[in-house]
C-alpha positions in Angstrom: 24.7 -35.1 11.6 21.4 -37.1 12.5 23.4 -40.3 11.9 26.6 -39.4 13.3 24.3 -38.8 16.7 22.2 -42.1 16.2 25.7 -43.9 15.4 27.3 -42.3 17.9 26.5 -44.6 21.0 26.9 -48.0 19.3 30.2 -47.1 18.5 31.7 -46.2 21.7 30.3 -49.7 23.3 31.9 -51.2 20.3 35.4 -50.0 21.0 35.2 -50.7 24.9 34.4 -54.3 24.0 37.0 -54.9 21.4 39.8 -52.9 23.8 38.8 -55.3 26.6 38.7 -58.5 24.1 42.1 -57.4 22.8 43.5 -57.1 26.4 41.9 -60.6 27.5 43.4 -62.1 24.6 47.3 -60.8 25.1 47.3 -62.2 28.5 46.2 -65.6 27.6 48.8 -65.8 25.5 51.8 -64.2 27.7 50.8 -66.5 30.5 50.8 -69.7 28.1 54.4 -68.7 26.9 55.7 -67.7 30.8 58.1 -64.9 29.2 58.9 -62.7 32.6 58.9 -59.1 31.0 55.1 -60.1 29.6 54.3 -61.0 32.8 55.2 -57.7 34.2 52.4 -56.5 31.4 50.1 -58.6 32.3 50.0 -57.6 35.9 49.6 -53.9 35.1 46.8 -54.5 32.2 43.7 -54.4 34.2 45.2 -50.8 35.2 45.8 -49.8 31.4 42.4 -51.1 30.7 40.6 -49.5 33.2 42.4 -46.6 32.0 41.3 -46.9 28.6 37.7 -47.5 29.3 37.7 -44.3 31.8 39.1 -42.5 28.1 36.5 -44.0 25.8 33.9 -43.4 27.9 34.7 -39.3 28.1 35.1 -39.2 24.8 31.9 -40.7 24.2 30.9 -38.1 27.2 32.1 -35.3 25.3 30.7 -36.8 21.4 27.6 -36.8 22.8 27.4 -33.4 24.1 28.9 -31.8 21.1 26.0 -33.8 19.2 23.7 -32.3 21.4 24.7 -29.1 20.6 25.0 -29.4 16.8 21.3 -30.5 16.8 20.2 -27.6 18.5 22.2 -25.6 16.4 20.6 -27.3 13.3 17.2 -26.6 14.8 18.0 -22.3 15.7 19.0 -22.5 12.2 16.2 -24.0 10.4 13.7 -21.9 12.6 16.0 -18.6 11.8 15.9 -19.6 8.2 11.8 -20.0 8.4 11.4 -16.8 10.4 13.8 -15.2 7.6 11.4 -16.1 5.1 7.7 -15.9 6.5 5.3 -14.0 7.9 5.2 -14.0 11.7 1.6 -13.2 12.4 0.2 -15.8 9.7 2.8 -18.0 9.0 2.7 -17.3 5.4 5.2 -16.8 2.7 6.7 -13.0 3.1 8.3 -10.9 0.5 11.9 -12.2 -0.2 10.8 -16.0 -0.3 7.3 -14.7 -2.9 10.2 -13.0 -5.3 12.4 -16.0 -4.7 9.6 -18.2 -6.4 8.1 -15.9 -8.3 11.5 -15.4 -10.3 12.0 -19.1 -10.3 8.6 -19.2 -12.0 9.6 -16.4 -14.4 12.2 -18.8 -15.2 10.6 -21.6 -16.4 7.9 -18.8 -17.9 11.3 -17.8 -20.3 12.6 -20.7 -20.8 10.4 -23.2 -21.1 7.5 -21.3 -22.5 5.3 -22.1 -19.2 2.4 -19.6 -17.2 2.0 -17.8 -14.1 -0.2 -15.4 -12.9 1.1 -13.1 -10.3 -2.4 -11.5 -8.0 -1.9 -8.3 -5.6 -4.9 -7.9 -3.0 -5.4 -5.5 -0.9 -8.4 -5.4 1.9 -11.5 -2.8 1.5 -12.0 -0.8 4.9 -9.3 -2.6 6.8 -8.6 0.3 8.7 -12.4 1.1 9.8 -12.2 -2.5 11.0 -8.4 -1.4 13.2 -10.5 1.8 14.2 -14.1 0.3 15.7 -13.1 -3.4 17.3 -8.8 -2.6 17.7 -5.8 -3.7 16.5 -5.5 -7.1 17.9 -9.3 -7.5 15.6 -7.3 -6.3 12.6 -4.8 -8.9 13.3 -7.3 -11.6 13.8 -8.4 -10.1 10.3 -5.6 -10.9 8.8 -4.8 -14.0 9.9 -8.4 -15.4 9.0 -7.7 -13.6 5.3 -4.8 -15.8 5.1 -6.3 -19.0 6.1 -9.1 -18.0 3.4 -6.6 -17.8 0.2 -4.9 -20.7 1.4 -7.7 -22.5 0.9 -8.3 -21.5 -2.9 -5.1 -22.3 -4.1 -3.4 -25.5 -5.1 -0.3 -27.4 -3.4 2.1 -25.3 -5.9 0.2 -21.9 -5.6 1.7 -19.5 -3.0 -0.3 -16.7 -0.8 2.0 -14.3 0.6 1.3 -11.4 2.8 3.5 -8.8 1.8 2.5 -5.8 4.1 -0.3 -4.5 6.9 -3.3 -5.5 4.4 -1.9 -7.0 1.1 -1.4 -10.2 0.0 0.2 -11.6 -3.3 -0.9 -15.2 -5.1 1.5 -16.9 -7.7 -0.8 -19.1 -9.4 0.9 -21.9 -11.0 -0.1 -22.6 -14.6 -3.2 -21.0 -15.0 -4.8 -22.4 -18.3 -6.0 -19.0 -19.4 -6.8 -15.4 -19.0 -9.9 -17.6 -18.1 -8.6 -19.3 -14.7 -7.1 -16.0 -13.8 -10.5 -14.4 -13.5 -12.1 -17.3 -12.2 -9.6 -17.2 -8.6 -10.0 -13.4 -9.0 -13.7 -13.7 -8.5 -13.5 -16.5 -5.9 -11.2 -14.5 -3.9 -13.4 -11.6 -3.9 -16.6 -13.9 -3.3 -14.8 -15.5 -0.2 -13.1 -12.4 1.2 -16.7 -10.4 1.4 -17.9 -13.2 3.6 -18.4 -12.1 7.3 -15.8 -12.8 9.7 -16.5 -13.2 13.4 -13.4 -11.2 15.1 -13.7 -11.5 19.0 -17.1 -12.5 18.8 -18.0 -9.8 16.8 -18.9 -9.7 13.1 -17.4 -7.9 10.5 -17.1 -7.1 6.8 -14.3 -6.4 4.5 -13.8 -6.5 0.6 -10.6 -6.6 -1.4 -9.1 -5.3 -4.5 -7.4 -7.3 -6.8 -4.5 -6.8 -9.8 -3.4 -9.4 -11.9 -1.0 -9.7 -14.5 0.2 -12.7 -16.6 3.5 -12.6 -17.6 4.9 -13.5 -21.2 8.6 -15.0 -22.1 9.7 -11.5 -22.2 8.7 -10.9 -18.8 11.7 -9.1 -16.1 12.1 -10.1 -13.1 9.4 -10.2 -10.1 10.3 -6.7 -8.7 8.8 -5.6 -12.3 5.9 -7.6 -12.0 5.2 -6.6 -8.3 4.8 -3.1 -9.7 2.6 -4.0 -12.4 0.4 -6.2 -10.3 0.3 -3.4 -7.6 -0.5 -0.6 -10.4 -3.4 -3.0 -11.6 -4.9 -3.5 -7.5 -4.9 0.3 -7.4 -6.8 0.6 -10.5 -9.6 -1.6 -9.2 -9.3 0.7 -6.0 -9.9 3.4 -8.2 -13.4 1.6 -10.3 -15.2 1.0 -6.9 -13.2 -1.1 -4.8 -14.0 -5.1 -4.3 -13.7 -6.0 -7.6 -10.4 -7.0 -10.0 -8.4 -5.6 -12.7 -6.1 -7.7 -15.1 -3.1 -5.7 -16.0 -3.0 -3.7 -19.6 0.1 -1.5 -21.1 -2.1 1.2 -20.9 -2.3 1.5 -17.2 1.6 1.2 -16.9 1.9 4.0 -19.9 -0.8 6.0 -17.4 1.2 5.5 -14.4 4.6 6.3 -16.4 2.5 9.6 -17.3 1.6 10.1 -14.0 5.6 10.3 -12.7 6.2 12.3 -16.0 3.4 15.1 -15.0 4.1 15.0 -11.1 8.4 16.0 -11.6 7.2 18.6 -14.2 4.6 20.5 -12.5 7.3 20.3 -9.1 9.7 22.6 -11.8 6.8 24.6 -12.9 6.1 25.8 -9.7 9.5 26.2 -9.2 10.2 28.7 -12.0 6.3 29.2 -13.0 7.2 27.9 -16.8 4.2 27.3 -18.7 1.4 27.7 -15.8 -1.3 30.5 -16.8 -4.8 31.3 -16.0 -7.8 31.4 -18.9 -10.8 33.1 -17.6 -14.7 32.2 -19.2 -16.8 35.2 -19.4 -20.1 34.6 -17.0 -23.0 36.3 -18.0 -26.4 37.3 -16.4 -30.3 36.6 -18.4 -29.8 39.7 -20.4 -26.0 39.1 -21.8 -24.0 41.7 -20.2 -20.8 40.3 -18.2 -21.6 39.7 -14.8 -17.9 37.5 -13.8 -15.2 35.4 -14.8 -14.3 31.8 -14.2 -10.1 31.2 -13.6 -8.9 28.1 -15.2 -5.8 26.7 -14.9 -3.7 26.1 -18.4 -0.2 24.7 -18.6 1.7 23.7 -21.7 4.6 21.8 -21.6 7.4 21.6 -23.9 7.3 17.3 -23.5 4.0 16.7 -22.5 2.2 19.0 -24.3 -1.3 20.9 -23.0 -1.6 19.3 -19.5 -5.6 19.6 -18.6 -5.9 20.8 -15.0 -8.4 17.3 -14.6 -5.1 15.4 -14.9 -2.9 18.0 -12.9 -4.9 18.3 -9.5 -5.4 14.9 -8.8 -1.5 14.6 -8.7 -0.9 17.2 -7.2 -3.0 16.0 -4.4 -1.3 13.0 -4.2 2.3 14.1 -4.4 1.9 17.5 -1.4 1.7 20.3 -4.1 -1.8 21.4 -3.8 -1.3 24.2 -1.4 1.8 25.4 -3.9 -0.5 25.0 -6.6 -3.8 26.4 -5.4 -2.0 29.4 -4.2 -0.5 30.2 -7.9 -4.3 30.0 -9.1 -5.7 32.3 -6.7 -2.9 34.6 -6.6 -3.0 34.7 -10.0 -6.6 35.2 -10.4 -6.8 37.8 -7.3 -3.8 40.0 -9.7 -7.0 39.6 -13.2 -9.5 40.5 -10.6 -7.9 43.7 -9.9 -8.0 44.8 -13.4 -11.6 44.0 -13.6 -13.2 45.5 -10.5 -16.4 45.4 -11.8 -16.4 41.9 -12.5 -16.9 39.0 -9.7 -14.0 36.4 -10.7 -14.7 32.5 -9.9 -11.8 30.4 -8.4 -12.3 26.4 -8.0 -11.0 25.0 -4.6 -10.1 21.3 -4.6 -11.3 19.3 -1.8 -7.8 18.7 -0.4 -7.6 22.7 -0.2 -11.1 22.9 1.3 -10.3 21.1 4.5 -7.4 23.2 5.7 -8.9 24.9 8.5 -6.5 28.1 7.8 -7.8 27.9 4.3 -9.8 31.3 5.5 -7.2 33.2 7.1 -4.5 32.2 4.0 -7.0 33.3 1.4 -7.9 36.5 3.0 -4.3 37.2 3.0 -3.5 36.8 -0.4 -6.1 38.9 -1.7 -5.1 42.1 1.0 -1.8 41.2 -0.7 -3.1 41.4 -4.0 -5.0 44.6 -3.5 -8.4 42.8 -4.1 -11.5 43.1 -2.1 -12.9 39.5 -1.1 -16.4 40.3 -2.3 -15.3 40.6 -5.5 -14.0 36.9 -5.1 -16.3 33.8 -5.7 -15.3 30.1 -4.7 -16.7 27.4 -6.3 -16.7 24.0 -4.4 -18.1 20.5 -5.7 -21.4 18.9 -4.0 -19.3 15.9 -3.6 -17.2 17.7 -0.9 -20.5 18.1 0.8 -21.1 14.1 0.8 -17.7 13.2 1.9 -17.2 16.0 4.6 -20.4 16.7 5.8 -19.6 17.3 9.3 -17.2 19.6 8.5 -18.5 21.7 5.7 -21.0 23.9 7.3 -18.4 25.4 9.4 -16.0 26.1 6.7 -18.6 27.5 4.6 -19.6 29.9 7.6 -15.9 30.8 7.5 -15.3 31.4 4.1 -18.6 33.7 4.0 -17.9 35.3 7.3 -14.2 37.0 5.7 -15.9 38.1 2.5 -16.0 35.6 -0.2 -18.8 34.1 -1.8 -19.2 30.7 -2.3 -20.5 28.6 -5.4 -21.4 25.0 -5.5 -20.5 23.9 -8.9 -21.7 20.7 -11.1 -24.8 20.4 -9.2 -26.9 17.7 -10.7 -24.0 14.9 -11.4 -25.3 12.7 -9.2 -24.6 13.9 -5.6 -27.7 16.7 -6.0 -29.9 17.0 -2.9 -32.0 19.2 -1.8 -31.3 18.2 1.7 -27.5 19.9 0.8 -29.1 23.0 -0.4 -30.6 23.3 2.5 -28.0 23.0 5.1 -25.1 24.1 3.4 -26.1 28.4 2.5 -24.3 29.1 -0.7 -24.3 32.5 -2.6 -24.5 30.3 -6.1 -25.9 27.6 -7.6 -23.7 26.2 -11.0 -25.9 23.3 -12.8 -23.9 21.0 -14.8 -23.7 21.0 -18.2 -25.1 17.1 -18.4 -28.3 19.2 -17.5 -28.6 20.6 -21.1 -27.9 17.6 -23.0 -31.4 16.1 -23.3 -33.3 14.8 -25.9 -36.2 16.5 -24.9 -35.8 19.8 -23.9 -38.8 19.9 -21.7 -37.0 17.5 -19.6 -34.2 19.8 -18.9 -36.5 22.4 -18.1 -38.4 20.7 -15.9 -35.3 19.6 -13.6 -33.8 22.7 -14.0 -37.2 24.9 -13.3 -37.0 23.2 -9.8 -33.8 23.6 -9.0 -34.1 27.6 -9.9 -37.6 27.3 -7.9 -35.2 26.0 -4.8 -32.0 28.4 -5.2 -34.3 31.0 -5.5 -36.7 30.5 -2.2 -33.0 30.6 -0.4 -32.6 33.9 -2.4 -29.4 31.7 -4.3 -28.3 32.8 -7.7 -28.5 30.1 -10.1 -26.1 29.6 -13.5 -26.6 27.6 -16.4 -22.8 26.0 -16.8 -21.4 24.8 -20.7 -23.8 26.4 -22.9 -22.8 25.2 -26.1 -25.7 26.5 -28.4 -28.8 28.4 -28.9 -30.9 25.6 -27.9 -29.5 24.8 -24.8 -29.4 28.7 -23.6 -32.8 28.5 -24.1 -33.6 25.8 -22.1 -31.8 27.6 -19.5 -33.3 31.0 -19.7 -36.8 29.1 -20.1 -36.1 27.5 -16.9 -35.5 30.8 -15.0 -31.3 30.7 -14.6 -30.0 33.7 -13.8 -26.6 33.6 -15.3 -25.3 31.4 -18.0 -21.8 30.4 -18.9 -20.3 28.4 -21.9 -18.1 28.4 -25.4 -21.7 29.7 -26.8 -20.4 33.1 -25.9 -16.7 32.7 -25.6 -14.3 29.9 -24.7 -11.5 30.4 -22.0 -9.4 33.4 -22.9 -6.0 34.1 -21.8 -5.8 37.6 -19.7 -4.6 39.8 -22.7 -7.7 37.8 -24.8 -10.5 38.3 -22.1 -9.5 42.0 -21.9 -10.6 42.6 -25.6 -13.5 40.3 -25.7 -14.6 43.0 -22.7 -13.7 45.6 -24.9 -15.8 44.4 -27.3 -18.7 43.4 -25.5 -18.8 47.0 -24.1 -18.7 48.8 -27.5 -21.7 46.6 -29.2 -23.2 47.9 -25.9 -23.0 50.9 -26.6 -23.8 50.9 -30.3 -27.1 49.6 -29.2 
């Protein structure tokens, strides 16, 4: 169309002049013979002409106009077609036109034996950045991100954003594992740079999955989900740093969906979910409580540990189902052991329901249990993460009856300053405590955590006492209660029941 319009013009002028020479020519030649009837024609042929010109030059009128319009047409189409294709706040590549070229590049990767590395980022405390400065900041964010990666890659790289915060990178024939780590860690270096967003700074980081594709590679919808599986792994190890992609994390994530659709039909039907209960025991030996831990065997995946099962099933909505089996169940053991205090864990998902109080209380009326007899054992690291929020539901929890526990104190979140402001009824040391190679050591750290619980008139428990030498590192410290496979590993109900049985009768044989 672009020479049709250029030839357009040239042509018209063209025909005008040849129609006028033709004319000119005719009469010339009827007057030189003096034939009458051509004399009629050459009276009337300035008339014709003029006619003819008028005709031409509308038609060129009208050629010109529908040019016009063609051209503009073109244009809304090439812009549609862009628009289609890229990202409207940064002008990048967007999804469809990154799986266009990335399955081109998968292409040549089958066919011709060639490489590509396929990167998914995703921006570190994006949405702090949305929260303090706004979302036009977070835009500016993004945009700046962009112009960042662009300036990285090559001429036959492509940067995409592909959502709010994530980008993808095709890198074009990367030598090596090598040359993929190498942009991974430049990325990283130039993302954590400060940006300066309405004339204010700020600070991101960014996670990064890569995976490099071999010539059996499917298409790029496959390796989107790898690449994305791999970014959430180096969320998971810290944040702002990169993963390359294995088969073991895509076998973990298959597991993953596996365990999340069986445990939805085990709470459904309650198939293969039970409760084992660890004796706790006081200085002297005698049963003081019981810990409830969660056991499920499945037919396909086997014994599921409850490690793996709660973080899914705070992830996929079914903690509140699930936490409410537990304690139900373990209110129903309680009730056969009256004498006993029995321990639930809460996960910090569960925690934070501020009718958490009110539910529990519930169940256990329902359950014919007295909440006293119930102990709740919380993680320090719920302290750290929520600690705004904690000494109310803590003065909640205590205030309808329960006790509460902080469990696996000492892994690394242990303050004093937590002991302090948080009142709990227990203390639970972790069993990291015990495995020293000097047992003084463990004394000595343990000594002072007893010397604290105890000046806040706090029980304290020695937790996975494995042998004679580490009980007595705990009872030389000054714990009140110990717990571990030392004196019996988690029983199931009918189990625990005779281990009492037994504990009473060598009782009273002494």
């Amino acid at each position: 169309m672009g020479y049709s319009r250029k030839l357009g013009p040239p042509i018209v002028s063209a025909a005008v002049a040849t129609i006028v020479l033709t004319n000119f020519a005719t009469v010339t030649i009827v007057k030189a013979q003096g034939d009458p009837g051509l004399e009629l024609f050459a009276a009337i042929w300035p008339i014709a002409l003029t006619s003819a010109v008028a005709i031409i030059l509308v038609m060129s009128f009208l050629y010109s106009s529908l040019l016009e319009l063609v051209h503009e047409l073109e244009n809304r189409e090439q812009a549609a077609q862009h628009q289609a294709m890229h990202d409207q706040l940064t002008g990048l590549a967007n999804r469809p036109l990154l799986e266009d070229r990335l399955n081109q590049a998968l292409t040549r990767v089958r066919r011709d034996g060639a490489s590509v590395a396929l990167l998914a980022l995703d921006l570190d405390r994006f949405k702090q950045v949305n929260d303090t400065l706004g979302h036009a900041a977070g835009d500016l964010l993004v945009q700046q991100v962009g112009e960042r990666l662009k300036s990285l890659l090559r001429e036959t790289d492509t940067v995409a954003r592909i959502g709010g915060d994530e980008f993808a990178i095709i890198q074009s024939a990367p030598k090596n594992e090598g040359d993929v780590r190498r942009l991974c860690a430049r990325i990283i270096e130039a993302i954590g740079e400060p940006f300066v967003l309405g004339g204010r700074e700020a600070r991101v980081g960014v996670s990064v999955g890569a995976v490099m594709p071999g010539r059996d590679a499917a298409d790029a919808a496959e390796l989107l989900r790898k690449a994305d599986i791999t970014m959430y792994r180096a969320k998971a190890a810290g944040r702002n740093c990169y993963r390359l992609f294995s088969e073991e994390m895509d076998a973990a994530v298959q597991r993953r969906d596996q365990v999340e659709i069986a445990l939805r039909e085990a709470l459904g039907s309650g198939d293969g979910l039970d409760l084992h209960f660890q004796a706790q025991l006081d200085a002297r030996g005698a049963v003081t409580g019981a810990e409830a831990l969660l056991r499920w065997r499945h037919p396909a995946l086997g014994d599921v540990a409850p490690r793996e099962v709660v973080p899914v099933a705070e992830e996929c909505g079914l903690i509140d189902q699930l936490g409410t089996f537990i304690f139900r169940r373990a209110c129903r053991a309680a009730k056969a052991w009256p004498n006993l205090s029995m321990a639930v864990n809460l996960s910090a998902m569960q925690f934070r329901r501020e009718d958490l109080p009110g539910r529990l209380h519930r169940i256990a009326a329902e359950e014919g249990v007295s909440c006293e007899q119930i102990e709740l054992e919380i993680t320090e690291k719920l302290f750290v993460d929520h600690s705004e929020a904690c000494e109310g539901w803590i003065s909640q929890l205590r205030s309808s009856g329960f006790r509460v526990a902080l469990d696996d104190f000492g892994t690394g979140y242990s303050s004093l300053s937590h002991l302090r402001r948080f009142q709990v009824d227990k203390i639970k040391l972790d069993r990291s405590l015990l495995d020293t190679a000097r047992p003084s050591d463990g004394i000595a750290f343990i000594a002072a955590a007893v010397t604290v619980g105890h000046a806040m008139q706090t029980e304290v428990v020695a937790e996975g006492v494995a042998n004679k030498a580490q009980e007595k590192v705990a009872l030389d410290a000054g714990c009140d209660g110990v717990q571990g496979n030392l004196y019996a590993p988690p029983l199931s109900e009918a189990d625990f029941g005779e281990f009492l049985k037994r504990k009473s009768s060598r009782r009273l044989a002494a």
